[in-house]
MIPAMI-470145 format. One line per field, with one value per residue (C-alpha): residue number from 1; chain; x negated, y, z negated. Coordinates in steps of 0.2 Angstrom, whole numbers, plus 5000, padded with zeros to 4 digits. Layout:
REM residues N
num	NUM:...
cadena	A:...
c1	X:...
c2	Y:...
c3	Z:...
***
This chain:
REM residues 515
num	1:2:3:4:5:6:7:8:9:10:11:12:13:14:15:16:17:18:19:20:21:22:23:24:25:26:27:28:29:30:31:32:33:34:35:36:37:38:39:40:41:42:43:44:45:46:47:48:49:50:51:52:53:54:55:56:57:58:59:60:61:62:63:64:65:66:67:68:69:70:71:72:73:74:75:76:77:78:79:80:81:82:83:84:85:86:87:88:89:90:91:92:93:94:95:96:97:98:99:100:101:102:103:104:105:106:107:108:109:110:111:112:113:114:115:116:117:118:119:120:121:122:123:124:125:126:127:128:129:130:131:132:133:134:135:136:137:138:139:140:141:142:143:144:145:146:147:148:149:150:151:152:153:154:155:156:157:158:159:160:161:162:163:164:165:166:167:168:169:170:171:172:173:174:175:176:177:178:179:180:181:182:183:184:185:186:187:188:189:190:191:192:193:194:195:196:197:198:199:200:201:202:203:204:205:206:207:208:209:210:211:212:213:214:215:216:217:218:219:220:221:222:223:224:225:226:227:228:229:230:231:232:233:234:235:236:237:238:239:240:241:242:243:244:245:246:247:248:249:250:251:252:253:254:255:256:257:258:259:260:261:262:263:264:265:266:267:268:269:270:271:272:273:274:275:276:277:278:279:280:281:282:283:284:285:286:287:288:289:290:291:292:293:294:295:296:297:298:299:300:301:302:303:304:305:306:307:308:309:310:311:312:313:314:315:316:317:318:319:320:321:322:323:324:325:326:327:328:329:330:331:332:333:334:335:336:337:338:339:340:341:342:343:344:345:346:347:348:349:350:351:352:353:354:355:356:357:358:359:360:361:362:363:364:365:366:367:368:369:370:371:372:373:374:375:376:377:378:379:380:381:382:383:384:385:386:387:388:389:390:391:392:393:394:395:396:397:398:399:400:401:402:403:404:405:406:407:408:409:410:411:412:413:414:415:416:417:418:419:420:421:422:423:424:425:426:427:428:429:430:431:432:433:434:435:436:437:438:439:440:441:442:443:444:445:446:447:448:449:450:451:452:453:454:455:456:457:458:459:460:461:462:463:464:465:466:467:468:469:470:471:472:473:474:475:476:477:478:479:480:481:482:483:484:485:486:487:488:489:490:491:492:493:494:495:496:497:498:499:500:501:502:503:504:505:506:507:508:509:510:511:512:513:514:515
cadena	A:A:A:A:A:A:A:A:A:A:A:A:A:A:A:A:A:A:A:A:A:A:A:A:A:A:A:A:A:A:A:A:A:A:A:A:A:A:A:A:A:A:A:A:A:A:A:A:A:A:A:A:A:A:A:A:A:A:A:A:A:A:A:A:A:A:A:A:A:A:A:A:A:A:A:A:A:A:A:A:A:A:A:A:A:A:A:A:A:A:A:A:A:A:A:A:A:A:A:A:A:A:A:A:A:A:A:A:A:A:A:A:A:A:A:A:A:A:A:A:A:A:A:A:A:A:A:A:A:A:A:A:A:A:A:A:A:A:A:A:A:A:A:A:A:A:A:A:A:A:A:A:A:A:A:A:A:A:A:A:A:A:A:A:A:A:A:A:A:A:A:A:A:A:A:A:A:A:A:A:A:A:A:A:A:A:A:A:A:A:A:A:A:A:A:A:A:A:A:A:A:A:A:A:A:A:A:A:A:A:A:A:A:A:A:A:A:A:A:A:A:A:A:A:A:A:A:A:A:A:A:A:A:A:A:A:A:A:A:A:A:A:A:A:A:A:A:A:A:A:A:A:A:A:A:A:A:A:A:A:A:A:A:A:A:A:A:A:A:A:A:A:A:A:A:A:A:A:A:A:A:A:A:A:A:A:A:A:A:A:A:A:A:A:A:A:A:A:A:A:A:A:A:A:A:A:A:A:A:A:A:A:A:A:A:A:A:A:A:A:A:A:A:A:A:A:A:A:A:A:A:A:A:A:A:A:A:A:A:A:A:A:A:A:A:A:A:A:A:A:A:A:A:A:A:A:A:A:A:A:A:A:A:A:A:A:A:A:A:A:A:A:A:A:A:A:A:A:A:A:A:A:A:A:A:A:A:A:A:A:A:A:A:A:A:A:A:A:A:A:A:A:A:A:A:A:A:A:A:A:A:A:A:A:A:A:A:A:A:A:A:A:A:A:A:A:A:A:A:A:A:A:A:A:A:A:A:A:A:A:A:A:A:A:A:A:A:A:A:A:A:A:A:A:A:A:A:A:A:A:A:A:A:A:A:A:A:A:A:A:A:A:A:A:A:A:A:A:A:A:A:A:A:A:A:A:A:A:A:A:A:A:A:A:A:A:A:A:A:A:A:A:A:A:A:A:A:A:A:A:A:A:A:A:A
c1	5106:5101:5083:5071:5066:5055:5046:5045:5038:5025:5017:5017:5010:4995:4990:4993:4981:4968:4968:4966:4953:4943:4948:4942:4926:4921:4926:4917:4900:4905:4907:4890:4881:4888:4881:4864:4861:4869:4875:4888:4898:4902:4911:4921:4922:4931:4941:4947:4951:4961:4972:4977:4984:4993:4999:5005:5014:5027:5038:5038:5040:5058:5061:5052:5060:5078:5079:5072:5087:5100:5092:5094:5115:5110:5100:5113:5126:5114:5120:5106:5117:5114:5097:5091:5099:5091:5074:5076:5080:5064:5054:5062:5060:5042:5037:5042:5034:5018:5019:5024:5011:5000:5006:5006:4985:4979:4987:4979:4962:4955:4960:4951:4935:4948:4949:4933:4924:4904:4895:4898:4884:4876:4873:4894:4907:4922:4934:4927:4928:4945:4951:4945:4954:4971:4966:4969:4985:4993:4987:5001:5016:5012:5006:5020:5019:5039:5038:5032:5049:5055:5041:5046:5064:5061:5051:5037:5023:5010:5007:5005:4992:4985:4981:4977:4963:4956:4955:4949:4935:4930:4932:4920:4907:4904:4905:4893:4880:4881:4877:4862:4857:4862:4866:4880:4894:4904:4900:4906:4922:4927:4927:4943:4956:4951:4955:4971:4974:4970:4979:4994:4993:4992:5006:5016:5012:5017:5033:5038:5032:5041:5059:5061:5077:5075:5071:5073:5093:5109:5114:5115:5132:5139:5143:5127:5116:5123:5119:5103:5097:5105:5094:5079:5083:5084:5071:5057:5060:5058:5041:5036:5030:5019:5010:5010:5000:4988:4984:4987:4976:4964:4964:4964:4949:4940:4947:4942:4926:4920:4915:4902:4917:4931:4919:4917:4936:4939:4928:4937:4953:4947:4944:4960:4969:4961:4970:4985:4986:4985:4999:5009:5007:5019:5032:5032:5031:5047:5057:5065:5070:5077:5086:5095:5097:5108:5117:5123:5122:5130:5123:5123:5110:5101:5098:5093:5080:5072:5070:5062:5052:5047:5040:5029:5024:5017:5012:5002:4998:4992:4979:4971:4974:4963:4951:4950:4947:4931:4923:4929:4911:4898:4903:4904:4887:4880:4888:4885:4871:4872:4873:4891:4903:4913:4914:4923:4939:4942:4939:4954:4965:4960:4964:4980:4986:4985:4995:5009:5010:5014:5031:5038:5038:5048:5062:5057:5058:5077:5081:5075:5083:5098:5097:5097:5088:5098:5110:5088:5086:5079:5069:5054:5054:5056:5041:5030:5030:5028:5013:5003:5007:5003:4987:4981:4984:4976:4961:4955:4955:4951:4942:4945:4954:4966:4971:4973:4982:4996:4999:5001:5014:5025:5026:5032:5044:5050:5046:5049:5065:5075:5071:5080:5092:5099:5097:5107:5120:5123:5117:5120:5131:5128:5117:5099:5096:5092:5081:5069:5068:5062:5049:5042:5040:5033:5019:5014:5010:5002:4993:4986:4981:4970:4964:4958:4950:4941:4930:4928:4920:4907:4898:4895:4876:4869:4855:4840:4839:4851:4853:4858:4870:4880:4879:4886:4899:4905:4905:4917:4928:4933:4933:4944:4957:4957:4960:4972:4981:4982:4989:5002:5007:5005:5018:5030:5033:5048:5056:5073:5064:5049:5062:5070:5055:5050:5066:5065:5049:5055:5071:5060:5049:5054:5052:5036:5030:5036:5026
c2	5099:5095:5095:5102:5084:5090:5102:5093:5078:5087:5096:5079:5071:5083:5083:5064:5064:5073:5065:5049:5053:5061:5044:5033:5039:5040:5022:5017:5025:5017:5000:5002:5008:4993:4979:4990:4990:4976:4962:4958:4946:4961:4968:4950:4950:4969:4962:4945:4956:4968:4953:4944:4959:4966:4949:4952:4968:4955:4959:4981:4976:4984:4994:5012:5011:5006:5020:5033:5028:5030:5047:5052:5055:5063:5076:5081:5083:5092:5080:5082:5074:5055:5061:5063:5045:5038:5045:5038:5021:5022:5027:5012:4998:5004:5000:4983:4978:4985:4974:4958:4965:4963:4947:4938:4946:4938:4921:4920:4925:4909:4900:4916:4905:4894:4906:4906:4894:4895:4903:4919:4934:4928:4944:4946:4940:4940:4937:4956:4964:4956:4963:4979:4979:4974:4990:4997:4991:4993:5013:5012:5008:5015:5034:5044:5035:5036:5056:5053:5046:5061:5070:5054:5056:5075:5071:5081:5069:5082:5086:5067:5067:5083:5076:5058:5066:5080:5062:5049:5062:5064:5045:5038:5052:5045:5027:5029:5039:5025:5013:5021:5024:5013:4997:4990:4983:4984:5006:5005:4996:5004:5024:5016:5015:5032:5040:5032:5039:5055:5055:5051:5065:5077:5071:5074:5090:5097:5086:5098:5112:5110:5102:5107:5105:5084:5074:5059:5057:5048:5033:5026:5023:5002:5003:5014:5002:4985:4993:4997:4979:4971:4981:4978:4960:4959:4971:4963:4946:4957:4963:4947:4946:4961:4954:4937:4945:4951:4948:4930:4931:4937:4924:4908:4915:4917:4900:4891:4900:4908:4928:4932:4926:4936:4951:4950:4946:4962:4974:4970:4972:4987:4997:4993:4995:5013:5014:5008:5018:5037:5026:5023:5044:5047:5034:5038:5058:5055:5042:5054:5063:5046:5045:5062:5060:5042:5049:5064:5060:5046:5031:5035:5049:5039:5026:5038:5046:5027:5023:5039:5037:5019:5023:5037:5027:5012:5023:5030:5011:5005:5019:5014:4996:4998:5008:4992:4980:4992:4998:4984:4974:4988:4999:4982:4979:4994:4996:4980:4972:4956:4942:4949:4952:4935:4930:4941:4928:4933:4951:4950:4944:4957:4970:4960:4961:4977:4980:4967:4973:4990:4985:4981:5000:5009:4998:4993:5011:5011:4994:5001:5020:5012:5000:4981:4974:4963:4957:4952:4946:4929:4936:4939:4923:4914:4923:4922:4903:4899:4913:4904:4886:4892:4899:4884:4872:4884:4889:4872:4869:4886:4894:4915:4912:4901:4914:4929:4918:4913:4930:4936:4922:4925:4944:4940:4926:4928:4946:4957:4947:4946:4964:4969:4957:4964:4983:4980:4972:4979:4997:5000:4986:4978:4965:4964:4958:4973:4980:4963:4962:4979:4977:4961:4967:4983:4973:4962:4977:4984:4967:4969:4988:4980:4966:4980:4992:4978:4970:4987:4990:4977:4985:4998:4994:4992:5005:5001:5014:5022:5036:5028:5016:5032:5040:5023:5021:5038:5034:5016:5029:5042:5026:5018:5033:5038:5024:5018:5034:5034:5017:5022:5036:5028:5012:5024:5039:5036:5025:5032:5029:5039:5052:5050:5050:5068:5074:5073:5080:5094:5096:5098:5110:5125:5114:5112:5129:5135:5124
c3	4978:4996:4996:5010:5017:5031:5021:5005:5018:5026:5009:5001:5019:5018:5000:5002:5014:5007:4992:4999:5009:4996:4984:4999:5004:4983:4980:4997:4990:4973:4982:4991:4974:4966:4976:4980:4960:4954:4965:4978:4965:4953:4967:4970:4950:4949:4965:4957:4942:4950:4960:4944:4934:4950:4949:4932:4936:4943:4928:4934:4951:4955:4938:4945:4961:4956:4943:4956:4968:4957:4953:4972:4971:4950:4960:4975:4961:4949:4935:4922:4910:4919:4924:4906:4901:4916:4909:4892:4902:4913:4896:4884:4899:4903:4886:4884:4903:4894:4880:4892:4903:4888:4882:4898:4900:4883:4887:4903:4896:4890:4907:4916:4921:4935:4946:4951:4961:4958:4947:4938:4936:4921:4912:4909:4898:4910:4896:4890:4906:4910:4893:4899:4916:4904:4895:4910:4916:4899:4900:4915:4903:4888:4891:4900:4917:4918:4920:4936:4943:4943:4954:4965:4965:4968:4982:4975:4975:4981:4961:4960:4973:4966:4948:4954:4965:4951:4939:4952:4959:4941:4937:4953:4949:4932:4938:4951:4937:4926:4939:4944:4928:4916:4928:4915:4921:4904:4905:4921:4919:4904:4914:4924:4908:4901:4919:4917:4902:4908:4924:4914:4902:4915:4928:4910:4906:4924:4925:4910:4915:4932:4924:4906:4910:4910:4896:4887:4879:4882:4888:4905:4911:4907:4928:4932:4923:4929:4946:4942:4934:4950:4961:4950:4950:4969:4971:4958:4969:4987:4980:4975:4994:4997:4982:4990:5003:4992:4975:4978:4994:4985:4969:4980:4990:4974:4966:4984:4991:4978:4971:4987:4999:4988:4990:5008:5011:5000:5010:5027:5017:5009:5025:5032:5016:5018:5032:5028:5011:5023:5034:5020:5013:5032:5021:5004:5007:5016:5006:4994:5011:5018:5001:5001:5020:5018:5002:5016:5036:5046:5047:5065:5062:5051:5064:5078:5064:5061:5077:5083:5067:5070:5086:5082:5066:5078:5089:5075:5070:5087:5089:5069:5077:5093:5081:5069:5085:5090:5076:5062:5066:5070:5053:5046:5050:5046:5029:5019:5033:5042:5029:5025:5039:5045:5062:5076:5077:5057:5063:5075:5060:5050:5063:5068:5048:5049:5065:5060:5040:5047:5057:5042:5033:5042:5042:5025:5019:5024:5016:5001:5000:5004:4988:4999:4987:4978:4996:5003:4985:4991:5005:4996:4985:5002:5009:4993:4993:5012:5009:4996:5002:5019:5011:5002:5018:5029:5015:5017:5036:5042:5027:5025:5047:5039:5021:5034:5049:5034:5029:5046:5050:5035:5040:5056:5055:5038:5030:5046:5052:5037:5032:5049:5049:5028:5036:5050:5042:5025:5031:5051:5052:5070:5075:5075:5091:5100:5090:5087:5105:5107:5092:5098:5116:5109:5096:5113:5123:5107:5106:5122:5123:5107:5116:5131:5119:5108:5126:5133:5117:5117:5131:5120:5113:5096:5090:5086:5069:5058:5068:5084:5078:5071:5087:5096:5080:5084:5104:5103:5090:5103:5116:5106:5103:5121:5128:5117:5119:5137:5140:5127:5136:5153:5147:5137:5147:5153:5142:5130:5114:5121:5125:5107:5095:5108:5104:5085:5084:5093:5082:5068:5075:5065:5049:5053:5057:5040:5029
***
């Protein structure tokens, strides 16, 4: 079965978006409630939470994707038999990460108290509310969370966006009620593992309405599943860095500095996070389409597409960049007041994060669809520990400057390189060369558009009332785009990969006006 990519992309592309622009803006007013009623450290005590069991997700880290890749050549031949063995896989190993999920949780509990530096709000037990946040990672594993491999594999993640956004909507409603309310942490904490359960049960019930033909039976091939578990083990140890780059971030800023400074460091993330999670909709609507197009087109082709890609996808990156270098201080300061926003050199890295994180997802979209995993195996490990030892050193020197400075350095001489270096050579097969040259000449002149855009801005005044400050908010906003825009155009114009990333759009032109 050849699948409409370009159609499939841009209808996943839009709901993605509007679902997480609806699921951005409530957990925004959610955030804001919670430290208006009840105190900046909740919000650094729901962060630190959230850090240590994605840390703990470790152990899934590779399964869900390795299974959906070796659906991808399943689909194409419309071989249900495989495809229903590879589902009674998914739904066996699932279950036993959710009880070492488990496991590992109610081990660290007792210890919980160490990673935290300071006080903690006096009115909570945070063994409870931990054990409440476990809740809500076990939901994950044990209630149908592996139907939704297939929507995935199907590259049909607009139901999944669909469903999350009905459940979230409904979850922050209730969750800002009750802290309005009630003002109870515990009620409040609680909402988050029902709406999981819930979000579950529903993504189920349209996964069997839409494939009754795909259930759980059979066994995988002996070849089939030696595949998969070498690309699980080589993909488990590849993710280990994107968590490097956060959860651990996160639980050494609260072990070092504290729940206030977690908090703060987690607001600033937060906003870019929101940024990067619409960025990442424009990869993930298209990775099933990557899949299908490397299991059928040249490598060639594919190579022209993730160039032309790339390009529009940093192009796409620089204009949020020069947005975060204008307006990263003033909403700032206007949301959460001036007590808690750092300094403008941790702004810059913030900003700078963002920019760098994102030259690794393109290229990182084609490492994984076409399965590197295990030949990059020690990539990740290699860049986890540089990460958290370069975090640690830099923590105590440079404070929250120093946690943001390490992550950016990893990205750049050990994520971004060696992600390359395994595509290129297992995949395209020719040297790297070329192509670093061009993305490092192309994140300098990014670099310094951002630099332009970030002191033209601070000309821009504050307001004296609420009011005003929206109005000048909204002014360094189109500032910001245009001028980011134009100088882009002005450098690009007449370069080849301008005139390649143009010509793809065009070529899918027809695609587009259908959907």
């Amino acid at each position: 079965m050849r699948l409409n990519r370009t159609k499939n992309a841009i209808r996943n592309t839009v709901w993605g978006i509007v679902y997480k622009i609806c699921t951005l803006l409530f957990p925004f007013v959610m955030r804001t409630v919670l430290i208006r009623e009840l105190g900046i450290e909740y919000l650094g005590l729901n962060s630190l939470f959230t850090s240590i069991l994605n840390m703990l997700n470790l152990t899934e880290l590779g399964v869900g994707s390795a299974i959906v890749y070796s659906m991808y050549k399943p689909i194409v031949e419309n071989d249900y038999k495989t495809l229903r063995a590879l589902m009674a896989l998914y739904k066996r190993v699932y279950f036993i990460i959710g009880l070492i999920v488990v496991a590992l949780g109610l081990v660290i509990m007792p210890f919980i108290t160490f990673f935290v530096d300071g006080k903690v709000p006096s009115d909570v037990n945070i063994h409870i509310v931990f054990l409440i946040s476990l809740c809500n990672t076990a939901v994950t594993y044990f209630l149908f969370a592996y139907r939704t491999c297939q929507l995935n594999a199907y590259q049909r993640t607009d139901v999944i966006s669909k469903v999350t956004l009905f459940t979230n909507i409904l979850m922050y409603t209730v969750q800002i009620i009750v802290l309005i309310k009630i003002r109870n942490f515990y009620s409040y904490m609680v909402i988050q593992p029902c709406a999981g359960a819930l979000t579950n049960v529903i993504n189920a019930y349209f996964v069997k309405r839409m494939y009754p033909d795909l259930y759980c039976e059979g066994k995988v091939d002996k070849s089939v599943l030696r595949d998969i578990k070498k690309k699980v083990v080589g993909l488990m140890m590849t993710k280990v860095a994107y968590m490097s780059r956060n959860a651990f971030d996160s639980i050494i800023v609260s072990a070092m500095l504290g729940l206030t400074v977690v908090a703060m460091y987690n607001n600033y993330y937060y906003l870019s996070s929101a940024v990067s999670a619409i960025m990442v909709i424009l990869m993930s609507s298209i990775s099933a389409g990557i899949g299908n197009s490397i299991a059928m087109d040249s490598v060639k082709k594919n190579e022209q597409d993730m160039l032309a890609i790339n390009f529009l996808y940093m192009s796409i990156s620089l204009i949020a960049f020069s947005c975060f270098m204008g307006l990263y201080q003033p909403f700032m300061r206007l949301w959460v007041g001036e007590q808690y926003i750092f300094n403008d050199t941790v702004m810059i890295a913030f900003a700078v994060y963002f920019l760098v994180e994102k030259e690794l997802n393109v290229i990182g979209q084609y490492y994984d669809a076409a399965g590197l995993w295990w030949n990059g195996k020690w990539k990740g490990v290699i860049e986890a520990i540089a990460n958290i030892v370069l975090n640690i050193l830099m923590c105590k020197i440079f404070g929250v400057f120093g946690i943001v400075f390490a992550t950016i350095f990893t990205i750049l001489f050990i994520g971004f390189p060696f992600t390359a270096y395994y595509t290129y050579k297992f995949y395209f097969k020719k040297s790297i060369l070329k192509f670093v040259i061009q993305q490092s000449y192309q994140l300098i002149v990014f670099f310094i558009i951002g630099g332009i855009v970030y002191f033209l801005t601070r000309m821009i005044p504050f307001g004296k009332d609420l009011l005003e400050n929206v109005f000048y908010l909204i002014f360094r906003f189109i500032v910001s785009i245009v001028l980011s825009t134009c100088m882009l155009w002005l450098i690009y114009k007449k370069t080849k990969i301008y005139a390649q990333a143009k010509e793809w759009l065009l070529s899918h032109k027809d695609s587009l006006m259908r959907v």
